[in-house]
C-alpha positions as CSV (number, residue, x, y, z in Angstrom):
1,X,14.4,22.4,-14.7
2,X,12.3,25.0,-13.2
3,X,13.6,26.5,-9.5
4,X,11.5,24.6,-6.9
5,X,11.2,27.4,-4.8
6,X,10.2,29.5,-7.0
7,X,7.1,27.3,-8.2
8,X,6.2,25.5,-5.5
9,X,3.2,27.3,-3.2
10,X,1.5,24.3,-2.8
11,X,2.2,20.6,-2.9
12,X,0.7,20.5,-6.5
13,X,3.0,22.9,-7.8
14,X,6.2,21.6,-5.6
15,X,5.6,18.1,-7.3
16,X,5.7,19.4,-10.9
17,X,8.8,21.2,-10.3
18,X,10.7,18.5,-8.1
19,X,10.1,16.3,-11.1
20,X,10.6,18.6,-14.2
21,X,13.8,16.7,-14.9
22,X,12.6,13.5,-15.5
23,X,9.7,14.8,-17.3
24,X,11.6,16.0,-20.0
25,X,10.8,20.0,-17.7
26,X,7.2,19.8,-19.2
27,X,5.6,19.9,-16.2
28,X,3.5,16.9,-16.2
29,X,3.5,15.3,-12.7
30,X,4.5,11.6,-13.6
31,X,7.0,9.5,-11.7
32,X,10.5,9.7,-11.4
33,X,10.8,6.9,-9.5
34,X,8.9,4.8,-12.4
35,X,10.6,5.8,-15.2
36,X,14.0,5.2,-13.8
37,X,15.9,2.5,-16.3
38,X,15.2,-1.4,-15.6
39,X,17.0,-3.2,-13.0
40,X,20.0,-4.7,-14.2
41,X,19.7,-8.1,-14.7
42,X,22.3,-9.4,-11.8
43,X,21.8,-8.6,-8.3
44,X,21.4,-5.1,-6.5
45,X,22.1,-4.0,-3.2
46,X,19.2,-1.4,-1.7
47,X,20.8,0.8,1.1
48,X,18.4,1.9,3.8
49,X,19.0,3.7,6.7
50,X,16.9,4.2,10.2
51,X,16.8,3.6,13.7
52,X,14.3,1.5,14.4
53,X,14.4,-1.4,16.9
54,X,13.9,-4.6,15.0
55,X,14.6,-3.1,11.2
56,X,18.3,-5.0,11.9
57,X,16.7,-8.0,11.9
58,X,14.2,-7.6,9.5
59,X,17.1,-6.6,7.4
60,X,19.3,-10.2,7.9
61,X,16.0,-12.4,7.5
62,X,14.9,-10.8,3.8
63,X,18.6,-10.6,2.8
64,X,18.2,-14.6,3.3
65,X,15.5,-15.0,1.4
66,X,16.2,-12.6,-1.7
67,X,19.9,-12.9,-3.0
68,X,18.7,-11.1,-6.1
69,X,17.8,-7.9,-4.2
70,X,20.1,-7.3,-1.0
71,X,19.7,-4.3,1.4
72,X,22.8,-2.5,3.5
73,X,21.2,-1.3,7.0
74,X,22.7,1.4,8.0
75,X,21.6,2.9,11.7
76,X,21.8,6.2,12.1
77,X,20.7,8.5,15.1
78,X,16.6,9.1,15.4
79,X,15.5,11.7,13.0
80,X,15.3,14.8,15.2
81,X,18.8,13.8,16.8
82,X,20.8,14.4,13.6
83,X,19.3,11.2,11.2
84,X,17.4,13.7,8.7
85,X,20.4,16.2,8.6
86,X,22.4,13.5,7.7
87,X,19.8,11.7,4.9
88,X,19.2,15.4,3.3
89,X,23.1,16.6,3.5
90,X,23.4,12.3,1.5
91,X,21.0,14.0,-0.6
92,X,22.5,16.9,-1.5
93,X,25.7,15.4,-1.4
94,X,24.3,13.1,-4.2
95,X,25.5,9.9,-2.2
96,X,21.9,8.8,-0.4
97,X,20.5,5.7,0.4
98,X,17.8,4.2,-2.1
99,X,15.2,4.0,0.9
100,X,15.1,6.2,4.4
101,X,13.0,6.0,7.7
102,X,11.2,9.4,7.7
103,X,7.8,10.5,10.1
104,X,5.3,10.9,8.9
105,X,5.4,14.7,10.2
106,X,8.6,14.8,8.3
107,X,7.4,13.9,5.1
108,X,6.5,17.3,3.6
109,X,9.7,18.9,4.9
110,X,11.6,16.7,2.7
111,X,9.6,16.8,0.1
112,X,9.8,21.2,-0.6
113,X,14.0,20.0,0.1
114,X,13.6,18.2,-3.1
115,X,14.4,15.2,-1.2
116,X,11.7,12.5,-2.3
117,X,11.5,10.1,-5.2
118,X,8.0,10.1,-6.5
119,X,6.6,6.2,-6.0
120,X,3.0,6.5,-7.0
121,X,3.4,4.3,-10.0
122,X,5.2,1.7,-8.1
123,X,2.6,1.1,-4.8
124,X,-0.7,0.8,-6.2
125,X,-0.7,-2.7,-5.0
126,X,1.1,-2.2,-1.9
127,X,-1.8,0.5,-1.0
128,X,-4.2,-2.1,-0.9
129,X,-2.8,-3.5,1.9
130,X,-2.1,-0.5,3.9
131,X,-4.6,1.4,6.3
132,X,-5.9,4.2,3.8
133,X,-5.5,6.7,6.4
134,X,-1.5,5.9,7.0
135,X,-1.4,6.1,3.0
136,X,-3.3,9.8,3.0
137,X,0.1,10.8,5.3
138,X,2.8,10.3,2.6
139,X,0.5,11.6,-0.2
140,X,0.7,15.3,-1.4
141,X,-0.8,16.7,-4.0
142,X,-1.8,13.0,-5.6
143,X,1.3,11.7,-5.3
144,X,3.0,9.6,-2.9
145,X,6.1,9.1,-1.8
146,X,7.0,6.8,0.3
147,X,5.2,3.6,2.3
148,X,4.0,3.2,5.6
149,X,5.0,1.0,7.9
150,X,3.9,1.6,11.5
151,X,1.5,3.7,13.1
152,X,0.3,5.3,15.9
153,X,-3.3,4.6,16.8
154,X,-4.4,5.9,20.3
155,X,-5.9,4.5,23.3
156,X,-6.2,5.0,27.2
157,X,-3.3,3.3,29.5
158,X,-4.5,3.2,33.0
159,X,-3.6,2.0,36.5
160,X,-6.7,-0.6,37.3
161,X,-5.7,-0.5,41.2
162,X,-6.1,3.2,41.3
163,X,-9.4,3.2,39.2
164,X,-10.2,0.2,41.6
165,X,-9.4,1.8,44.4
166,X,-11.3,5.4,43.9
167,X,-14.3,3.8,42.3
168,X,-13.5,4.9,39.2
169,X,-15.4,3.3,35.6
170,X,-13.2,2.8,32.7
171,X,-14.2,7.0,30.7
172,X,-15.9,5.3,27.6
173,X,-16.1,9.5,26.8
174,X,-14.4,12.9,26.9
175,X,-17.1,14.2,29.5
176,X,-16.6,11.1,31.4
177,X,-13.4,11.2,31.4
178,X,-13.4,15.1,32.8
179,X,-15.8,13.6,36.0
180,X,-13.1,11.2,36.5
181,X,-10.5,13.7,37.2
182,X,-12.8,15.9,39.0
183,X,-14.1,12.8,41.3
184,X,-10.4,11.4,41.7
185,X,-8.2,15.0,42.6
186,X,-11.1,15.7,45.4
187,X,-10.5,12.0,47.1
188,X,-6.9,12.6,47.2
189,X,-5.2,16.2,46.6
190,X,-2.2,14.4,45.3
191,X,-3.7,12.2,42.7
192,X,-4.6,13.4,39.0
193,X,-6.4,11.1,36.7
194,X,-3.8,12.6,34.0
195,X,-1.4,15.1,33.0
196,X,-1.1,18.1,30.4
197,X,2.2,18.3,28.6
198,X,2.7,21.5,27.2
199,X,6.0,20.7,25.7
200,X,3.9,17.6,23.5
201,X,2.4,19.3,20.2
202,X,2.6,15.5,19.0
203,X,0.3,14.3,21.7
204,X,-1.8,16.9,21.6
205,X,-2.2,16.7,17.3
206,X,-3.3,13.2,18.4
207,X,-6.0,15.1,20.3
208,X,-6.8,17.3,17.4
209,X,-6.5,14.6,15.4
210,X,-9.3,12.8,16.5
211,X,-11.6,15.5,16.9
212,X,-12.0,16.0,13.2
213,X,-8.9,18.7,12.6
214,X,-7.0,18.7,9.6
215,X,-4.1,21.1,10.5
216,X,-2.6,21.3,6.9
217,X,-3.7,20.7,3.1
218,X,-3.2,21.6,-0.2
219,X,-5.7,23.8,-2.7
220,X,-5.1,24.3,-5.8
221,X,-1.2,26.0,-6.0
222,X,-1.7,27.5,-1.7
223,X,-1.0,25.4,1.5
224,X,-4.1,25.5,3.6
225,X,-3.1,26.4,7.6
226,X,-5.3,25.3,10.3
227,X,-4.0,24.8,12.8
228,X,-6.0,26.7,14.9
229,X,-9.5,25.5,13.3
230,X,-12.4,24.4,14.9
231,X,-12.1,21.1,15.8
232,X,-8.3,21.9,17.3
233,X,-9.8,24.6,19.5
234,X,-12.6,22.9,20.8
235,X,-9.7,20.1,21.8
236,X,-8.4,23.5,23.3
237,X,-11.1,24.0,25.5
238,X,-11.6,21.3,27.0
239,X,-8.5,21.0,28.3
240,X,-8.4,24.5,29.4
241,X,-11.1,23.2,31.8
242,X,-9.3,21.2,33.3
243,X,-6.2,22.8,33.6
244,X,-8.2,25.7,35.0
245,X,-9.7,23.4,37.7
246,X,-6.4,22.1,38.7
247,X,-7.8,18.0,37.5
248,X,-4.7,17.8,35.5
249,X,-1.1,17.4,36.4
250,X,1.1,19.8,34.4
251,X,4.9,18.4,33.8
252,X,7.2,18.3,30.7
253,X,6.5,14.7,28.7
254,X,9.2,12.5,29.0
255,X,10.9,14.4,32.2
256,X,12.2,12.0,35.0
257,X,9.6,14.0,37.3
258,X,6.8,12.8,35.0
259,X,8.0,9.0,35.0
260,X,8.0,9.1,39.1
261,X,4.4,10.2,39.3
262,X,4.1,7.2,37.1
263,X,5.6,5.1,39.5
264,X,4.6,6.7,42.3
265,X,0.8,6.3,41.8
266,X,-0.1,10.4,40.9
267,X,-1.1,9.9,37.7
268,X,-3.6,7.0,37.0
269,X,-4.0,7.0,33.5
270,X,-3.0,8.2,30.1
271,X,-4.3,8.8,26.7
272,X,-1.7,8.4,24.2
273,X,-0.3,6.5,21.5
274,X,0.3,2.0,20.7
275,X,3.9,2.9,21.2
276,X,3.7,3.9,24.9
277,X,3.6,0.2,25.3
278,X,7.1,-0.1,24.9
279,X,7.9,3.1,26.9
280,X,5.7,2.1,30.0
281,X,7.1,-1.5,30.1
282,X,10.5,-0.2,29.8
283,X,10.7,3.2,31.8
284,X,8.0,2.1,35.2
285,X,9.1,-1.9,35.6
286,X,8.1,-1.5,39.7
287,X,4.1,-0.9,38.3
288,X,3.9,-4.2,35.9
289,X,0.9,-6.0,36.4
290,X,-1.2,-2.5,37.4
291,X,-1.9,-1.4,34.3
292,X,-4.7,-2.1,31.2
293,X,-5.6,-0.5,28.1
294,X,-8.7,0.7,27.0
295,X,-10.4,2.4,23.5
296,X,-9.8,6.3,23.8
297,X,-12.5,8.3,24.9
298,X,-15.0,9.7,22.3
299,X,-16.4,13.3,22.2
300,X,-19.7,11.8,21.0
301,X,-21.1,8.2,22.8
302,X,-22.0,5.7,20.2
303,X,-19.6,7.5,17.4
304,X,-16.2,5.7,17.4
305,X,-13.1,7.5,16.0
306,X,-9.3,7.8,17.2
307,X,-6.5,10.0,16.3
308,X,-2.9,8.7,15.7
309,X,0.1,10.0,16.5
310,X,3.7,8.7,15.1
311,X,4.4,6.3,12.4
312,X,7.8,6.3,10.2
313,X,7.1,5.6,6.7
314,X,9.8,4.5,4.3
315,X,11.1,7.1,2.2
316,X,12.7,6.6,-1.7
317,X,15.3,9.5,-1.7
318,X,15.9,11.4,-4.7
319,X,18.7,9.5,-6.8
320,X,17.9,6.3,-5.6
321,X,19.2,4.0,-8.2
322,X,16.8,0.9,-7.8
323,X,13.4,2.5,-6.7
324,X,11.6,-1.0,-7.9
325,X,13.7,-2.7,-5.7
326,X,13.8,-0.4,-3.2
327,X,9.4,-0.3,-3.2
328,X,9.9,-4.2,-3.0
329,X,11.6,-4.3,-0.2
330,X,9.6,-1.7,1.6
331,X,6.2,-3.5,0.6
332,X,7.8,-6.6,2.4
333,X,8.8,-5.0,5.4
334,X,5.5,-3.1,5.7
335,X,3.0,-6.6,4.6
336,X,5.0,-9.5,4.8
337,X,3.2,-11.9,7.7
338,X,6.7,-12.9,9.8
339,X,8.4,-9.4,8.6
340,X,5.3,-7.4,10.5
341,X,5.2,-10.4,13.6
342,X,9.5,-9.3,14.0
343,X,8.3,-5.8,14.1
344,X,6.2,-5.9,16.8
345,X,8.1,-8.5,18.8
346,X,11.5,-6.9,18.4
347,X,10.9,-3.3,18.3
348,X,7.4,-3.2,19.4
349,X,6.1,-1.5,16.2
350,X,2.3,-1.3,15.3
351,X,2.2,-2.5,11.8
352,X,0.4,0.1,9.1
353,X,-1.2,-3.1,7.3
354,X,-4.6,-4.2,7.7
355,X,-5.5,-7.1,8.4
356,X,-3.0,-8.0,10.8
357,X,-5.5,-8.2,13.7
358,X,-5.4,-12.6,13.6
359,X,-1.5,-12.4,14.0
360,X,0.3,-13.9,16.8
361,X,2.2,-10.3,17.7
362,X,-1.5,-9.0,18.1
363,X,-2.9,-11.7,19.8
364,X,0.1,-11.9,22.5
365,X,-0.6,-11.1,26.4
366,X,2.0,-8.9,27.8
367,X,2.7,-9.3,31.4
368,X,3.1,-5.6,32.0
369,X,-0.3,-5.4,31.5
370,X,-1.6,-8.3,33.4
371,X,-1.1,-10.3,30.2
372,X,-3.6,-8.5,28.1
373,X,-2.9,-8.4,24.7
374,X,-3.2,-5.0,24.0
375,X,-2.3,-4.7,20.4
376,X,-5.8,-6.3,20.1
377,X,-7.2,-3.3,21.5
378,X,-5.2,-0.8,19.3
379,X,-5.6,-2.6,15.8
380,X,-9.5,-1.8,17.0
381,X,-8.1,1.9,17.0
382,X,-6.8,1.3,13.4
383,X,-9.8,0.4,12.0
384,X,-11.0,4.3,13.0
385,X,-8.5,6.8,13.0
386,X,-10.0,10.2,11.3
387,X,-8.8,10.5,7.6
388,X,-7.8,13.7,7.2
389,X,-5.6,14.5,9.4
390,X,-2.3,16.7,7.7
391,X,1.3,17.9,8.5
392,X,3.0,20.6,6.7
393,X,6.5,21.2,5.7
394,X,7.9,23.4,8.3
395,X,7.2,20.6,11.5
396,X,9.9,22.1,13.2
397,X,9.4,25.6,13.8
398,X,5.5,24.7,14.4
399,X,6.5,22.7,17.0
400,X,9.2,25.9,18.7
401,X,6.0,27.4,18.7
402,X,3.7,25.1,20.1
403,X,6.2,24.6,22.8
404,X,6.5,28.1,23.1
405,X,3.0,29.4,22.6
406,X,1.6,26.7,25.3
407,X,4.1,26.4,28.1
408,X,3.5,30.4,28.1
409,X,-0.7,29.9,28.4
410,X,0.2,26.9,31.0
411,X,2.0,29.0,33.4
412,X,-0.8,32.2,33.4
413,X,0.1,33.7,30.0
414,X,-3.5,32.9,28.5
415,X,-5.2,30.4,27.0
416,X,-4.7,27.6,25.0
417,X,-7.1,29.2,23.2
418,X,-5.0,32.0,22.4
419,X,-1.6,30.3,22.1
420,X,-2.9,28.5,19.2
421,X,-3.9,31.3,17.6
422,X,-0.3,32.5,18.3
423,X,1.1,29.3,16.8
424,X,-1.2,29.5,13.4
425,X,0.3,32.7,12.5
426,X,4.3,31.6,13.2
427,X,3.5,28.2,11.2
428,X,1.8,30.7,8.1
429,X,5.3,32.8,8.6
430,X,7.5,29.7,8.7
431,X,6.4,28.4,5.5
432,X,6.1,32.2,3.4
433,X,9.6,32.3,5.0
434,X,10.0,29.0,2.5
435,X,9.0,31.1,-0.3
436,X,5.7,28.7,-0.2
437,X,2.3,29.9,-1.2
438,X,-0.3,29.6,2.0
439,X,-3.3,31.0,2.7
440,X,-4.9,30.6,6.4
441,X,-7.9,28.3,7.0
């Protein structure tokens, strides 16, 4: 088996070489995962490990149902917290579970660790049933390795007594949206319309995202960088604007002093992701019953499209000893009708499969939000996230420097303009630092 390292500038080429073995070290990409021995005639138990609210449940109810195939749970800190140091040390260790919650931004980095089972032959019908797009995020190079099961389609949370009381009309687009924070700051000083967080390169790639950018790719045996490209800076811009017309409050995401303008009434809206459902509910209880949820602003009116941001597709780790079974079991977590309903009740997921948009989970008022069922409005965002969207293998240190690169430009350092630039070049350096192939968009 050839060195992965050695081979593997691209996705393309990592593929071959991460699968030489089972190929008989030809070089022919074909499955590993598909050409493991038949299941065993008797039952087998499927390990999978994660940390997602409502996968405990999901686990007991097709463990009832299935007594050939039985899955072990295991919870294990979120992935950044320790949960992927622990799958790849499994993985090295040659003790890993069969199946393994890994974002979607993750993906790549465990796939040039030599981490991944290669699946394509076993989800060609479970990709039917799955939002293309969300498939396109666990694909490299033509092959796939893993299945999605919830996403992160965007729209705009906002307070509808503040818009109420400042006169403000839902932004149906990006300019519109910029007038609102303009028209809002100069009625009250203390208000903002919304905030920049320069410590979020995930909200911001939702930005990016939906703009048209396609940060990372794969050509022939290079990585294709751009994260700086067109679409990404012109997403740059325009907040730039805003920041340098002081619309915008400028916080850390996630800080306690972010949450009280939140609750205080400073900030009347937000563009983000489904999942800020959840976190709103949960983290600003004194506000229920103020807030709605609208489509996200467009660039162009009368052109719909949406960026996503999240989503934790299920892996099959290298070694995995039942990859049919473990695919099985994944497919029914990710399409099963009641499996996707206990998603979204129990751990307020956003299911990856389409056609879910007649189910009760989507059709459910929540009282946070005057009951409004706002999953509706979000599996409308599904239907039209951009395509092409890509993350690379070295999420980490891109994100060091995004966090880096922008807090700097935020506090009179530059531009966003210029940070990105910055961050392009460290992401191109992270990944040669990988012994990868890249060439720069």
């Amino acid at each position: 088996m050839r060195n992965a390292r050695a081979v593997a500038g691209a996705a393309t080429a990592l593929i071959t070489a991460l699968t030489a073995a089972a190929c008989g070290g030809d070089g022919a990409p074909r499955s590993s995962a598909a050409s493991a021995p038949a299941s065993p005639s008797g039952p087998v138990t499927v390990e999978w490990w994660g940390w997602a609210p409502g996968y405990d449940k999901a686990t007991a109810a097709w463990n009832a149902s299935h007594p050939n195939i039985q899955v072990k749970y295991t919870q294990v800190e979120p992935g950044g917290k320790g949960g992927y140091q622990k799958m790849l040390g499994a993985v090295k260790a040659g003790n890993a579970p069969c199946l393994a919650q890994v974002g979607a931004e993750t993906m790549a980095s465990f796939l040039i660790e030599g981490a991944l089972e290669d699946v394509t032959d076993l989800v060609k019908d479970v990709n039917a049933k799955i939002q293309p797009w969300a498939v396109n995020t666990v694909t490299f190079g033509g092959r796939q390795f893993g299945v999605p099961v919830d996403t992160g389609p965007m729209g705009m949370f906002y307070r509808k007594d503040l818009f109420e009381k400042f006169k403000i009309e839902v932004p149906k687009t990006w300019d519109e949206f910029a007038a609102a924070a303009e028209k809002i700051h100069k009625a009250d000083p203390e208000v903002f319309l919304t905030s920049f967080n320069p410590d979020d390169m995930y909200g911001f790639s939702g930005f990016a995202w939906q703009a048209g950018a396609r940060w990372f790719s794969t050509q022939g045996d290079a990585w294709q960088v751009n994260v700086a490209d067109e679409p990404t800076l012109k997403v740059a811009g325009y907040w730039q604007r805003l920041l340098d017309g002081k619309l915008v409050d400028v916080k850390p995401g996630w800080s306690d002093a972010w949450f009280k303008d939140f609750n205080d009434g400073k900030i009347a809206s937000l563009v983000s992701a489904v999942w800020m459902t959840k976190v709103l509910e949960d983290s600003i209880p004194k506000t229920k019953g103020k807030w709605a949820v609208a489509p996200m602003p467009q660039w162009e009116a009368g052109r719909t499209v949406t960026g996503n941001v999240g989503g934790s597709p299920n892996a099959v780790l290298k070694g995995c000893a039942h990859p049919r079974e473990a695919v099985e079991f994944a497919e029914w977590l990710s399409t099963d009708a009641s499996a996707v309903d206990g998603l979204m009740a129990d751990g307020g997921l956003f299911p990856a499969v389409t056609g879910a948009e007649s189910s009760p989970g989507m059709r459910a008022g929540r009282s946070f939000y005057g009951d409004q069922p706002v999953f509706g409005t979000f599996a409308e965002s599904a239907k039209v996230v951009a395509p092409n969207f890509g993350w690379g293998p070295t999420t980490p240190a891109l994100n060091d420097a995004f966090v880096a690169e922008v807090g700097r430009a935020v506090t009179g350092g530059g531009t966003l303009t210029d940070a990105l630039k910055t961050v392009q070049e460290k992401a191109v350096a992270s990944m040669k630092g990988k012994g990868l192939n890249v060439s720069q968009g």
